[in-house]
N, CA, C and O of each residue as an XYZ file, in Angstrom:
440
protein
N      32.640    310.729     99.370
C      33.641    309.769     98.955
C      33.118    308.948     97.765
O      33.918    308.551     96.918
N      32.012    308.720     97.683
C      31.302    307.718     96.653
C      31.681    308.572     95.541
O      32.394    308.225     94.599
N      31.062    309.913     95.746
C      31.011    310.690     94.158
C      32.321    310.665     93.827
O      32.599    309.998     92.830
N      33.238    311.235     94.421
C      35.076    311.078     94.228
C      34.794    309.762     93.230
O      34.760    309.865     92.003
N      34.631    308.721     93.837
C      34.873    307.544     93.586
C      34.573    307.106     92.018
O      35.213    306.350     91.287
N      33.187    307.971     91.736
C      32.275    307.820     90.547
C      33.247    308.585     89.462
O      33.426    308.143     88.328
N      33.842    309.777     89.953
C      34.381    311.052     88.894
C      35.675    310.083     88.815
O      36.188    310.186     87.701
N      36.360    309.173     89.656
C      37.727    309.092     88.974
C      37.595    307.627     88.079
O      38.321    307.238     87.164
N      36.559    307.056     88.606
C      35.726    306.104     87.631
C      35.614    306.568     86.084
O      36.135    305.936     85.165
N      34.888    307.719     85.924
C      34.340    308.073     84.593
C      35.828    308.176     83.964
O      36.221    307.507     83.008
N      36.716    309.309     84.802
C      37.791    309.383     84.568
C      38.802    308.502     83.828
O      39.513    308.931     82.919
N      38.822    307.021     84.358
C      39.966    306.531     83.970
C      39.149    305.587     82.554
O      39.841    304.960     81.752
N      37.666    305.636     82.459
C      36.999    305.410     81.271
C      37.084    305.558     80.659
O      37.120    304.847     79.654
N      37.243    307.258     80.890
C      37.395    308.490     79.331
C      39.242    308.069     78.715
O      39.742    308.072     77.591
N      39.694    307.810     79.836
C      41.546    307.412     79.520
C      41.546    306.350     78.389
O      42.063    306.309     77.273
N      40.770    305.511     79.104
C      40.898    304.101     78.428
C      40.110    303.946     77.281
O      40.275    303.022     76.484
N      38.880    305.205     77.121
C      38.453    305.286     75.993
C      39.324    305.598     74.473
O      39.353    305.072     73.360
N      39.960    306.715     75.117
C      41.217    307.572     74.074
C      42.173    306.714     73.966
O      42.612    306.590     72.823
N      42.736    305.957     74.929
C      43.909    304.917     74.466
C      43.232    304.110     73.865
O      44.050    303.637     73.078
N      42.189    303.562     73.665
C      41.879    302.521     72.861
C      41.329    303.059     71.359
O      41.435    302.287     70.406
N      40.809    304.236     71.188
C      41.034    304.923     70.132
C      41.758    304.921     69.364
O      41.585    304.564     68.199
N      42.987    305.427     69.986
C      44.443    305.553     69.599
C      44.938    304.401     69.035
O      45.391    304.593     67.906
N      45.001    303.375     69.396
C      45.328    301.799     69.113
C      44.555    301.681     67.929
O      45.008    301.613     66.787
N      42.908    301.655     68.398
C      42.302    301.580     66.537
C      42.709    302.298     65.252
O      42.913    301.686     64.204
N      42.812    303.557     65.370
C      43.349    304.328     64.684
C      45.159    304.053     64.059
O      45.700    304.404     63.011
N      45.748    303.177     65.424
C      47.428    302.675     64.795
C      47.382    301.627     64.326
O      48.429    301.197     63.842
N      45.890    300.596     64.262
C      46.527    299.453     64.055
C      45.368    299.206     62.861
O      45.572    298.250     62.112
N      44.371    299.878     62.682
C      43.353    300.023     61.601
C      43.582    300.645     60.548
O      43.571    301.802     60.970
N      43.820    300.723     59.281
C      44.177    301.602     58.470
C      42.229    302.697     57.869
O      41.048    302.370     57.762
N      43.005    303.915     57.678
C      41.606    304.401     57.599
C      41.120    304.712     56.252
O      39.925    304.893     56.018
N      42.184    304.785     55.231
C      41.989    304.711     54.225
C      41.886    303.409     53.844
O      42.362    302.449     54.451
N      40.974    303.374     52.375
C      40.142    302.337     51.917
C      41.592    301.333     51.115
O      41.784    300.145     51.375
N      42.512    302.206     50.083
C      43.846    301.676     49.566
C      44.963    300.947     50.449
O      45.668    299.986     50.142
N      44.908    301.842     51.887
C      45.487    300.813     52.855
C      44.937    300.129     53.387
O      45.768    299.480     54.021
N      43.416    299.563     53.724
C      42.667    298.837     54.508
C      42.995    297.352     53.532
O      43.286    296.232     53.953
N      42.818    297.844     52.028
C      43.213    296.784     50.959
C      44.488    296.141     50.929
O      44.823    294.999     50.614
N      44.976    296.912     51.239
C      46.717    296.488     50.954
C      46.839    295.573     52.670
O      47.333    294.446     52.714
N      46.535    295.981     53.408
C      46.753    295.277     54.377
C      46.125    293.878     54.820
O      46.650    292.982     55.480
N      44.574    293.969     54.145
C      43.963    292.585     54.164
C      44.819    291.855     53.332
O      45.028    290.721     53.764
N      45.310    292.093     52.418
C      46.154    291.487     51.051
C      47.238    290.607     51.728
O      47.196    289.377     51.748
N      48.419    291.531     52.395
C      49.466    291.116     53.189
C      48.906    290.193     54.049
O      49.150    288.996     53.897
N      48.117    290.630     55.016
C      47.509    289.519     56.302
C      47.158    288.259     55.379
O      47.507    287.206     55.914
N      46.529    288.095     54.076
C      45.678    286.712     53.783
C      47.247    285.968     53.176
O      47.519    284.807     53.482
N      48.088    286.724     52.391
C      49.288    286.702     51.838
C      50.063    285.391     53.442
O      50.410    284.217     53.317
N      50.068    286.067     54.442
C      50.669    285.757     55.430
C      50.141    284.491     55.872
O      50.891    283.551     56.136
N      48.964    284.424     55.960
C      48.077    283.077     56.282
C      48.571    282.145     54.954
O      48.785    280.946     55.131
N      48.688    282.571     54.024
C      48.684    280.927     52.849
C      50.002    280.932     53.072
O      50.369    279.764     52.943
N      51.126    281.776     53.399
C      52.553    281.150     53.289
C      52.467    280.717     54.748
O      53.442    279.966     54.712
N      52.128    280.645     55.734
C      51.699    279.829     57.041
C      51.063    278.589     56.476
O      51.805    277.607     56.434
N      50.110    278.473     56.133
C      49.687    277.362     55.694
C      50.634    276.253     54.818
O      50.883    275.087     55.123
N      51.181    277.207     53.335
C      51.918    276.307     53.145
C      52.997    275.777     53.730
O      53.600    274.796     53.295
N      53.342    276.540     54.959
C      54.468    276.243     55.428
C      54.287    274.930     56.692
O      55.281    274.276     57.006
N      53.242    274.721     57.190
C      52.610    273.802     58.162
C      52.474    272.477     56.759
O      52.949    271.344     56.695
N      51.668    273.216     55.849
C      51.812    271.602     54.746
C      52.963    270.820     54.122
O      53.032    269.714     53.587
N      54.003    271.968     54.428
C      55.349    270.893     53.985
C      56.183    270.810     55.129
O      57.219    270.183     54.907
N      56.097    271.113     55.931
C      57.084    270.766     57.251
C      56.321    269.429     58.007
O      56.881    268.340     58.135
N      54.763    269.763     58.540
C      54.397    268.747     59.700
C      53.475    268.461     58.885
O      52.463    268.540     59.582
N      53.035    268.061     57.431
C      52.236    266.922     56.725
C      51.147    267.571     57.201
O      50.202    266.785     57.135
N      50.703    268.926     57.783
C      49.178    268.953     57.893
C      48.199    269.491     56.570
O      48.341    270.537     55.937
N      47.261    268.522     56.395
C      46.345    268.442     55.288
C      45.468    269.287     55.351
O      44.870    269.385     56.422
N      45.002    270.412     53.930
C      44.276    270.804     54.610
C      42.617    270.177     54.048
O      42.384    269.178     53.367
N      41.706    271.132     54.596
C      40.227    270.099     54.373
C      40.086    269.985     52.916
O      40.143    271.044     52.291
N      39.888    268.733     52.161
C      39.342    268.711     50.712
C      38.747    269.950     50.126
O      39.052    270.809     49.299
N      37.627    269.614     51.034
C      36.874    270.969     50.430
C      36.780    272.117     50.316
O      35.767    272.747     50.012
N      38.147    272.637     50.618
C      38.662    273.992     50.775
C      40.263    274.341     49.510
O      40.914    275.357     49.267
N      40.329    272.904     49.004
C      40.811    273.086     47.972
C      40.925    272.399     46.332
O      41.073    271.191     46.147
N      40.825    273.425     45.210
C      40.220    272.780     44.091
C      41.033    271.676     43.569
O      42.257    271.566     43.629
N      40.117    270.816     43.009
C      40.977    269.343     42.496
C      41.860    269.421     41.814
O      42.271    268.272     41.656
N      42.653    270.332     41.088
C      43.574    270.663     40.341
C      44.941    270.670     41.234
O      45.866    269.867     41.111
N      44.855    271.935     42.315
C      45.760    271.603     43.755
C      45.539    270.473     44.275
O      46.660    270.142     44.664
N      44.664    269.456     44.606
C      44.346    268.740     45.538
C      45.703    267.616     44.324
O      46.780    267.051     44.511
N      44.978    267.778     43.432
C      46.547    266.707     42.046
C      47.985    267.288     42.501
O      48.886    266.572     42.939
N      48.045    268.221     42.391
C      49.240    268.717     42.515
C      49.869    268.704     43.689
O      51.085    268.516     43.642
N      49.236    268.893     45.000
C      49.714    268.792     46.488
C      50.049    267.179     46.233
O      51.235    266.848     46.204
N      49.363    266.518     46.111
C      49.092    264.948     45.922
C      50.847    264.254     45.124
O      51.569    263.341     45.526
N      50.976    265.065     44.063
C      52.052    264.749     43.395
C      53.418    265.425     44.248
O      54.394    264.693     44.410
N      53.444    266.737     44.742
C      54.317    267.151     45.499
C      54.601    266.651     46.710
O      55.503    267.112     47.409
N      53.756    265.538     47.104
C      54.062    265.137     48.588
C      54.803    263.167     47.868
O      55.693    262.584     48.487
N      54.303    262.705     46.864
C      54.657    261.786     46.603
C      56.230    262.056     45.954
O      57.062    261.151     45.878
N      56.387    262.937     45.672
C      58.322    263.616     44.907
C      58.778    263.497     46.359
O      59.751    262.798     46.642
N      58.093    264.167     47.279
C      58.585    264.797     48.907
C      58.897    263.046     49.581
O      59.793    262.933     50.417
N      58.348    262.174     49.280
C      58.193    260.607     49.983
C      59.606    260.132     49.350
O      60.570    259.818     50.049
N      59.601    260.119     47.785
C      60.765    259.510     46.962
C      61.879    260.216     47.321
O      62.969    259.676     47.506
N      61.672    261.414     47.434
C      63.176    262.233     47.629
C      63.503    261.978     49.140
O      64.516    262.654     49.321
N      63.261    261.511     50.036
C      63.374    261.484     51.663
C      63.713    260.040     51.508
O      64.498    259.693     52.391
N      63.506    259.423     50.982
C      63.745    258.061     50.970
C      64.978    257.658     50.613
O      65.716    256.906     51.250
N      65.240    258.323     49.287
C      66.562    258.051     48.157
C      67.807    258.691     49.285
O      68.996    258.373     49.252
N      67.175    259.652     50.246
C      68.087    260.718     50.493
C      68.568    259.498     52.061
O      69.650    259.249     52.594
N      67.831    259.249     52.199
C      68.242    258.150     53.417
C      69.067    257.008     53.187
O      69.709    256.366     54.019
N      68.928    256.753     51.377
C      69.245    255.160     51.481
C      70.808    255.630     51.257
O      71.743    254.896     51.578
N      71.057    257.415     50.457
C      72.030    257.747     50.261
C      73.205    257.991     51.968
O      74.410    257.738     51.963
N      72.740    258.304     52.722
C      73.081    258.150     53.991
C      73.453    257.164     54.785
O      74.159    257.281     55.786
N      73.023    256.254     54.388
C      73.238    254.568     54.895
C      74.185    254.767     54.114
O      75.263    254.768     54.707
N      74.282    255.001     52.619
C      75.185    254.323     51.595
C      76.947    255.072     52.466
O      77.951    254.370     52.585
N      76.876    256.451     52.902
C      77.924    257.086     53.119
C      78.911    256.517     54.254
O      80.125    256.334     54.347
N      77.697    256.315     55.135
C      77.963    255.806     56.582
C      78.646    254.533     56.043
O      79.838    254.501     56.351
N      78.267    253.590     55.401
C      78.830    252.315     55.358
C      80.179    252.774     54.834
O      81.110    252.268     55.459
N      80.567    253.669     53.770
C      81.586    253.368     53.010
C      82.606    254.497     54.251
O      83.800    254.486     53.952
N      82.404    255.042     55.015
C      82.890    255.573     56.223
C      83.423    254.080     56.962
O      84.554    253.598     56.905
N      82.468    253.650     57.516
C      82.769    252.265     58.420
C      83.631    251.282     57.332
O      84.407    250.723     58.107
N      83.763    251.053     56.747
C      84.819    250.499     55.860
C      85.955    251.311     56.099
O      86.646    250.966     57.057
N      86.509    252.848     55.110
C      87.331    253.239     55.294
C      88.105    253.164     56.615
O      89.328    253.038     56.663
N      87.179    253.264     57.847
C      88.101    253.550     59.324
C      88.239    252.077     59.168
O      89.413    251.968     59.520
N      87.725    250.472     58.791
C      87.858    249.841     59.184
C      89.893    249.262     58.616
O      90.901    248.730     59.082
N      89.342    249.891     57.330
C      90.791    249.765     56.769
C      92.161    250.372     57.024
O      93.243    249.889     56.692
N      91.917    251.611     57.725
C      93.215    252.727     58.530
C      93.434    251.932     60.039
O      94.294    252.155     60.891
N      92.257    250.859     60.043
C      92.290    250.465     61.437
C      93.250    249.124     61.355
O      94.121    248.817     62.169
N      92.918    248.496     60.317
C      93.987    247.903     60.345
C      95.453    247.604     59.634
O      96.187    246.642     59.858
N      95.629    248.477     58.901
C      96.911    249.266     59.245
C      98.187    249.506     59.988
O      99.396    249.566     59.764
N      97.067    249.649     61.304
C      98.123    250.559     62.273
C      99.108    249.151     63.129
O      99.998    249.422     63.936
């Protein structure tokens, strides 16, 4: 019974060896032109993630991971991003009020 035990052991090894093969081989590219093209896309994918975390939830990333030229320019794009959110609010108050007027005036009217 042990040896049984050992052979369906090796057995489901050798399975799990070849399926995991298989997976490297589908998800690894084996040529050198696609290994390139795909690191490309993946790093491609990470900076539009990134930028996309830096303009939605304000996350910064470390200084020292980006050159002072961006570090000006993020700097200036988040201060446009402050003025424009602001103007865009005071424009919203402005609507709402001239709303609450209008109903106030159909209101009395009636």
């Amino acid at each position: 019974q042990g040896q049984g035990q050992g052979q369906g052991d090796h057995a489901r090894s050798l399975l799990f060896s070849r399926q995991a093969d298989r997976c490297i081989r589908m998800f690894n590219p084996a040529q050198e032109g696609e290994y390139r093209e795909v690191i490309a896309n993946w790093v491609n994918a990470l900076l539009l993630f990134t930028d996309h975390l830096i303009k939605n939830f304000h996350v910064e990333p470390l200084p020292s991971t980006v050159p002072p030229k961006q570090q000006q320019q993020q700097q200036q794009r988040q201060q446009r991003q402050r003025q424009g959110s602001g103007s865009w609010r005071r424009e919203g108050k402005r609507r709402r009020k001239r709303r609450r007027k209008r109903r106030g005036k159909r209101g009395g009217a009636e």
